[in-house]
Rosetta silent file (secondary structure, phi, psi, omega in degrees, C-alpha in Angstrom):
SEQUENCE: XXXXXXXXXXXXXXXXXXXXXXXXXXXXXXXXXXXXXXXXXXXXXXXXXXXXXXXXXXXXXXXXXXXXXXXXXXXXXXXXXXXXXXXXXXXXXXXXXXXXXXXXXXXXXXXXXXXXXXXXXXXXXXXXXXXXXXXXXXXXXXXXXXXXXXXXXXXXXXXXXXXXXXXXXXXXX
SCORE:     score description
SCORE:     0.000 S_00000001
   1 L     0.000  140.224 -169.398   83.074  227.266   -3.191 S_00000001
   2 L   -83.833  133.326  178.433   85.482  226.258   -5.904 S_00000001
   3 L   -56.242  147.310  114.963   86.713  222.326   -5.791 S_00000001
   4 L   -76.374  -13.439  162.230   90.181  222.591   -6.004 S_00000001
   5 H   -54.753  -34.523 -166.166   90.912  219.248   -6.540 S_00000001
   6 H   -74.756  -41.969  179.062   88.582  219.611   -9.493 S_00000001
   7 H   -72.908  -52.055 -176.845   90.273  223.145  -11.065 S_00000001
   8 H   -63.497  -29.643  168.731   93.833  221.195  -11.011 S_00000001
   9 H   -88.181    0.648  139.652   92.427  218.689  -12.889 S_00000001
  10 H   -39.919  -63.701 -152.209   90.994  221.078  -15.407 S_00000001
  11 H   -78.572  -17.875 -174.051   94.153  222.804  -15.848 S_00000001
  12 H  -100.871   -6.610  158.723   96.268  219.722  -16.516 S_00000001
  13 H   -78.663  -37.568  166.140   94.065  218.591  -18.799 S_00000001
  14 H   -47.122  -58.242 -143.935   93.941  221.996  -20.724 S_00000001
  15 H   -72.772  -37.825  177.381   97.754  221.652  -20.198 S_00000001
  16 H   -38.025  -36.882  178.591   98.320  217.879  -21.384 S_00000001
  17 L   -48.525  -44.040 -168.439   98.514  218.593  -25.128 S_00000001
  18 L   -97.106  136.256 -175.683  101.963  220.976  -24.841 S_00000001
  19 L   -49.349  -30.087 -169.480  105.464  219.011  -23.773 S_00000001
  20 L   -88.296    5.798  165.576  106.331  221.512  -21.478 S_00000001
  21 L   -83.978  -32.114 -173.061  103.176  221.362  -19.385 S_00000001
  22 L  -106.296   41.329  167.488  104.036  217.536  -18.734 S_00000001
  23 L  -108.949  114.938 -177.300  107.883  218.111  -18.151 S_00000001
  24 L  -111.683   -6.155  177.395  108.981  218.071  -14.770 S_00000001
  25 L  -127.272 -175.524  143.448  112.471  217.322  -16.019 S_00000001
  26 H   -72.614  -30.328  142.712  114.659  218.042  -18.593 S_00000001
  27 H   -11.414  -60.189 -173.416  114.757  214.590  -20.095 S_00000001
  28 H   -48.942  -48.451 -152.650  110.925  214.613  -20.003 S_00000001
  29 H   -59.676  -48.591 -155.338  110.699  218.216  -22.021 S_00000001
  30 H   -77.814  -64.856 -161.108  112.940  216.457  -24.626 S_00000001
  31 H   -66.719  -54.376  175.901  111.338  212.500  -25.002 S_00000001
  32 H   -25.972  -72.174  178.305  108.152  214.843  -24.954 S_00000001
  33 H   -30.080  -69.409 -168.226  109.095  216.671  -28.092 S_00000001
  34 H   -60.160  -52.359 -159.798  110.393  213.596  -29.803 S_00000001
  35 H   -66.355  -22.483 -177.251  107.242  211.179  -28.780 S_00000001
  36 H   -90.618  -35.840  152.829  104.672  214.302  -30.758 S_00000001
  37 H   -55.885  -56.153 -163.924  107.022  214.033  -33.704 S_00000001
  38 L  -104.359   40.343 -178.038  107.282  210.213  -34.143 S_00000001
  39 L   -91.235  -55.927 -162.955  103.656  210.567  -33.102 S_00000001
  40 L  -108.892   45.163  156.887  102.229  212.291  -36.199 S_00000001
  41 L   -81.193  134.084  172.207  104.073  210.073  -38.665 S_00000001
  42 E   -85.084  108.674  174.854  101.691  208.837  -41.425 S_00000001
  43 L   -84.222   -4.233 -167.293  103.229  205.803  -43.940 S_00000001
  44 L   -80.566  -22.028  164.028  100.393  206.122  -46.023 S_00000001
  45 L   -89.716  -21.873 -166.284  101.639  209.580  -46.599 S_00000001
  46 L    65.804   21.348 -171.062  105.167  210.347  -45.261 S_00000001
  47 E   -88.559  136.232  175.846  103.368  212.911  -43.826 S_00000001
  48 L  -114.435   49.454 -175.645  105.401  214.112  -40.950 S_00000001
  49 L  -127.271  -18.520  176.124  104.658  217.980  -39.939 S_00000001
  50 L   -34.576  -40.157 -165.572  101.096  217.481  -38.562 S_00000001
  51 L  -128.004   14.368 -177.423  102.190  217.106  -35.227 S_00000001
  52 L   -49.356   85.091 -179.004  106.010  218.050  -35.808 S_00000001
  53 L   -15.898  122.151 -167.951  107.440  220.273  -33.062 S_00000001
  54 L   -83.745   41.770 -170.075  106.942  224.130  -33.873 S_00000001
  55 L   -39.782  -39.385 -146.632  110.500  225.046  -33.354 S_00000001
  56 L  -124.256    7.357  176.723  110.226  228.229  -35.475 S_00000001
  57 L   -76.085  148.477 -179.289  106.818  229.900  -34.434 S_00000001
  58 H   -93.808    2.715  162.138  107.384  232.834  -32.307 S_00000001
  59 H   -77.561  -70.859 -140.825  104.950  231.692  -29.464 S_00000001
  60 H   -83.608  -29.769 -135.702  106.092  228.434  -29.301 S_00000001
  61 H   -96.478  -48.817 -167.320  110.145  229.714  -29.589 S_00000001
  62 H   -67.627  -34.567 -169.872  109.167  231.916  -26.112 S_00000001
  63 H   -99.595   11.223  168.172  107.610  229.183  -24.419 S_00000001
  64 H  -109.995  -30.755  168.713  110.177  226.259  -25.113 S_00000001
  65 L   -59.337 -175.016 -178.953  113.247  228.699  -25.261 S_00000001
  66 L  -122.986  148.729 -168.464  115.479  230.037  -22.752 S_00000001
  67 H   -62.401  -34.643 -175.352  114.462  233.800  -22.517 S_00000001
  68 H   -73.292  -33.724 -167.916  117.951  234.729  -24.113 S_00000001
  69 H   -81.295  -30.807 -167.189  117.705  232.304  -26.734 S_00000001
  70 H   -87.588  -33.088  168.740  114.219  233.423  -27.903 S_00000001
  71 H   -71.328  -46.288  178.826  115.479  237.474  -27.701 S_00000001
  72 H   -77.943    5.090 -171.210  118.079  236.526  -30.039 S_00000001
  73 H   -75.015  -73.652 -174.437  115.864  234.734  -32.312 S_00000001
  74 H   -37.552  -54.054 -146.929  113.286  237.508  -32.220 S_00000001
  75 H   -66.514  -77.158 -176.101  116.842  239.740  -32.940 S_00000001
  76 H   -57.614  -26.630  150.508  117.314  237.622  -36.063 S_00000001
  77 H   -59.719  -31.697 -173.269  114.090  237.660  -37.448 S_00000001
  78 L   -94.818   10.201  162.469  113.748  241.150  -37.355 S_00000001
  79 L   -72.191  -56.672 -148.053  117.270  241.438  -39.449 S_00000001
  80 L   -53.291  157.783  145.161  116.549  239.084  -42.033 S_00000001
  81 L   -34.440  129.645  157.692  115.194  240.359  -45.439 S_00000001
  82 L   -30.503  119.635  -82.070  111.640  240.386  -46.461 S_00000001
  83 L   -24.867    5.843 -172.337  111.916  237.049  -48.442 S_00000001
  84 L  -100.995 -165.384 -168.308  114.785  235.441  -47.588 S_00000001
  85 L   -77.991  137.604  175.752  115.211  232.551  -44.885 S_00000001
  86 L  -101.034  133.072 -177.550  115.462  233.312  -41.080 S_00000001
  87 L   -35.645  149.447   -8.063  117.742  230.960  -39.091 S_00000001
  88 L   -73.217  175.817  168.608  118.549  228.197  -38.956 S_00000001
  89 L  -116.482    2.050  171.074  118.288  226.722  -41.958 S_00000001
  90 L  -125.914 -171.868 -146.699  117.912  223.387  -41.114 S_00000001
  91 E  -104.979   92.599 -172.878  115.163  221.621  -38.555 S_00000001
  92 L   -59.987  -61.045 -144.391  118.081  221.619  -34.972 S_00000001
  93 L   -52.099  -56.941 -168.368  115.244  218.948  -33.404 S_00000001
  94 L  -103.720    7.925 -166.057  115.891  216.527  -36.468 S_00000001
  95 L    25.782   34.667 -169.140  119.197  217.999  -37.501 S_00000001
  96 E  -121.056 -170.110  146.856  117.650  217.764  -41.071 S_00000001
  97 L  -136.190   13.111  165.746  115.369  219.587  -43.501 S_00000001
  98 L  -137.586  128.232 -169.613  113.526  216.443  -43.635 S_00000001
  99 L   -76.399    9.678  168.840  111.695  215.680  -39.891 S_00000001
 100 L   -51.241  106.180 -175.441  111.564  211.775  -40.188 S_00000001
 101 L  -140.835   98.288 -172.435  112.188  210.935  -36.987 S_00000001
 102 L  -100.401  -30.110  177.983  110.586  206.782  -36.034 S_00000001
 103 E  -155.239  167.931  168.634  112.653  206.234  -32.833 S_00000001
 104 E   178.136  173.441 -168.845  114.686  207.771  -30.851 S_00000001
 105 L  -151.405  168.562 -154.517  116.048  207.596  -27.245 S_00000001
 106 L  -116.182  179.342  137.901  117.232  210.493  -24.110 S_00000001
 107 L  -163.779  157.569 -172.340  120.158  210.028  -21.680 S_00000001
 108 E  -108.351  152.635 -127.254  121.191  213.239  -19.516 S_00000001
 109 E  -133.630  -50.503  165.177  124.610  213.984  -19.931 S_00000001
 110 E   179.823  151.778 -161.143  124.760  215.854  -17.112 S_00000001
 111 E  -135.370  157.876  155.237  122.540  217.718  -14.492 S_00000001
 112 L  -156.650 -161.843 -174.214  122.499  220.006  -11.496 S_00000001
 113 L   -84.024  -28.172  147.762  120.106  222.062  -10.378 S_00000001
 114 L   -92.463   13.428 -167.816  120.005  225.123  -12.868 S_00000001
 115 L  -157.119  152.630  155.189  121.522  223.205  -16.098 S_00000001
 116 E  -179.224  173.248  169.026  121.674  220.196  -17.997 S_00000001
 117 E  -129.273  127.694  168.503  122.630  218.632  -21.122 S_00000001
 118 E  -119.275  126.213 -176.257  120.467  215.911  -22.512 S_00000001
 119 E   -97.578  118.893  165.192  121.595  213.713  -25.488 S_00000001
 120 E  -118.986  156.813  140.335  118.818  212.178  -27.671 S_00000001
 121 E  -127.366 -154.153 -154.210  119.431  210.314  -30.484 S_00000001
 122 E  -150.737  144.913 -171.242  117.232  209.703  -33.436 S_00000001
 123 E  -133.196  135.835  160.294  116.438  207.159  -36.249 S_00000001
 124 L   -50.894  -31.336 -149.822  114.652  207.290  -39.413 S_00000001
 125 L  -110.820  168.718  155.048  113.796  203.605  -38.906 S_00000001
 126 L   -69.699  148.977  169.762  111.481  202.362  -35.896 S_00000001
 127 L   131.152  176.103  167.817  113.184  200.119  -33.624 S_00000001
 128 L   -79.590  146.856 -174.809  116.280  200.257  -30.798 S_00000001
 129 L  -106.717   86.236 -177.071  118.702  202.709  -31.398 S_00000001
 130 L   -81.495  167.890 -151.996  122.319  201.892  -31.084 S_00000001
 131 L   -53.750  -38.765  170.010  124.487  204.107  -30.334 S_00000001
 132 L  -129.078   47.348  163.048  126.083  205.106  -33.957 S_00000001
 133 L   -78.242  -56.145 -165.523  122.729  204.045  -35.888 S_00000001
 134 L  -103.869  170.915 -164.563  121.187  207.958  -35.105 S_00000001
 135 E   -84.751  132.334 -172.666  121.852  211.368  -35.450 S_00000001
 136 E   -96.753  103.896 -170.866  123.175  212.361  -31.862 S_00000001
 137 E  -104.528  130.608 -171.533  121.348  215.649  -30.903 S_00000001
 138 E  -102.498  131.391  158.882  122.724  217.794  -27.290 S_00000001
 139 E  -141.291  127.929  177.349  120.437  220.011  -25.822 S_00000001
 140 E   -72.374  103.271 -178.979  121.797  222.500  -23.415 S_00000001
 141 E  -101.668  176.607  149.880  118.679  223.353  -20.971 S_00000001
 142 L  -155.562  149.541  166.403  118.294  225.732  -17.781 S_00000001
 143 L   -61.946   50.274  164.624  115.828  226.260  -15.135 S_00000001
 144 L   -94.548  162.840 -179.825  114.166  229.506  -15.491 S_00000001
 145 L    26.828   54.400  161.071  110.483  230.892  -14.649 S_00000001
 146 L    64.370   12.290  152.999  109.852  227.611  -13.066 S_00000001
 147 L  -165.662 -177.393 -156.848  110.595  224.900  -15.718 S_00000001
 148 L   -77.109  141.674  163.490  113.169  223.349  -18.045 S_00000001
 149 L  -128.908  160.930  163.458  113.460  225.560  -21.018 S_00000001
 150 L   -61.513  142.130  164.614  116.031  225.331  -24.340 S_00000001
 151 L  -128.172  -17.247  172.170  118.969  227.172  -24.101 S_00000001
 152 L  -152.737 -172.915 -166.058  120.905  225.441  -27.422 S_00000001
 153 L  -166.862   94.139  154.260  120.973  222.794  -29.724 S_00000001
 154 E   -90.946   89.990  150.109  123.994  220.980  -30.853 S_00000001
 155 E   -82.148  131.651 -171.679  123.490  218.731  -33.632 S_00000001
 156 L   121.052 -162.115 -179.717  126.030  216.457  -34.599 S_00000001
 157 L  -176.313  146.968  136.941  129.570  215.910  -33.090 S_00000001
 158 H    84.521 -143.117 -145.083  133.210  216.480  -33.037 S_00000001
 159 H   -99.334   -5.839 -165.594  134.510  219.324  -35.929 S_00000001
 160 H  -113.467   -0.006 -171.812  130.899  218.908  -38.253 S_00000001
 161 L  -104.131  126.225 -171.843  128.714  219.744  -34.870 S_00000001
 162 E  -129.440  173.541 -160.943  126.952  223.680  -34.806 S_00000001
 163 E   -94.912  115.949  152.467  125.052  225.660  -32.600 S_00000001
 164 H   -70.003  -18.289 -172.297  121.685  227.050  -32.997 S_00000001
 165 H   -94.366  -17.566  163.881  121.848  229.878  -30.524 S_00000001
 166 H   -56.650  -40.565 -152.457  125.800  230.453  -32.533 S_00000001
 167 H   -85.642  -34.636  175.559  124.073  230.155  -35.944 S_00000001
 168 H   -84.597  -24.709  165.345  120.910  232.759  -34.769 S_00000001
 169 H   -84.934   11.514  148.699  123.388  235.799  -32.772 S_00000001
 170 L  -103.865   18.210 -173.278  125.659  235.262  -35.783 S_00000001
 171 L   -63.390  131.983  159.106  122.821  235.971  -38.297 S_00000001
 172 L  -118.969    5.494  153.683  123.484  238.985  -39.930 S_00000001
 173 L   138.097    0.000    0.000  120.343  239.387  -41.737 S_00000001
C-alpha cells in the first residue's frame, strides 16, 4: 500500500526547485521569481544568469505564461528570421538587458479571484527599497489550469511604460 503522506512529500520536494510549484498566490509566483534571481548573484563575478529566471525558453514561457500569452510568443518566434532577435528585446523581469537585480519588494495592486496585478520593484543595490529608488515592474496575472500564471508585463510607468504581450502580438517578424 502506497503512504500517501509519504508520495506528497516526494512530489513537493521534486516540485520545490520551480516558483510556480511553491506559489499559492500571485504575490508568491512573483517574490519567487525575484528571490532565484537575487539568489544566483555572484560579486566575485557579476555573474548573474546562473539562476536568472528563464523568461525566454519555450518550456518555461508555457509553464509561467498565461496560455494566450505563451501562443503568441510561440506565434512570434515562428515569424522572426533565422538570425535575428525574437521579442522582446529587453529582459521584462528586470526591465533591462542587464539582470542585476539585489533587492526588491511585491505589493498586489489589486486582486479578485481570477486576476491580479502585482507591483514589484527592484534595485541594483541590496538593501530597502523606497519607493522611487527601483525600477517599478506590473505584472498582470490570471488563474488558469489551477495556478497563478503571467498574463503581461509592464515595465516602467506613465508615457515610457510597454507591454510584453503588446511588444510579442505586434512582432512582425
Amino acid at each position: 500500500m502506497i503512504d500517501r503522506r509519504a508520495l506528497l512529500l516526494s512530489l513537493a520536494a521534486i516540485f520545490a526547485g520551480h516558483p510556480a510549484a511553491a506559489a499559492e498566490s500571485p504575490e508568491a509566483l512573483i517574490a519567487a521569481i525575484y528571490k532565484r534571481i537575487v539568489a544566483s548573484y555572484d560579486p566575485a563575478t557579476s555573474n548573474t544568469e546562473n539562476g536568472a529566471f528563464t523568461w525566454r525558453k519555450t518550456k518555461d514561457r508555457h509553464r509561467y505564461y498565461s496560455a494566450s500569452l505563451a501562443k503568441a510568443w510561440d506565434r512570434a518566434d515562428a515569424i522572426t528570421a533565422k538570425g535575428d532577435q525574437n521579442p522582446p528585446a529587453a529582459c521584462p523581469i528586470t526591465n533591462s538587458q542587464d539582470p542585476l537585480v539585489r533587492a526588491f519588494s511585491i505589493a498586489i495592486a489589486r486582486r479578485d479571484a481570477a486576476s491580479a496585478t502585482i507591483v514589484a520593484r527592484i534595485a541594483q543595490n541590496p538593501g530597502p527599497i523606497a519607493p522611487d529608488d527601483g525600477s517599478t515592474i506590473h505584472y498582470d496575472m490570471v488563474f488558469e489550469r489551477g495556478r497563478w500564471r503571467i498574463d503581461d508585463i509592464r515595465p516602467g510607468g506613465g508615457k515610457a511604460e510597454w507591454s510584453l504581450r503588446r511588444e510579442i502580438v505586434n512582432h512582425k517578424g
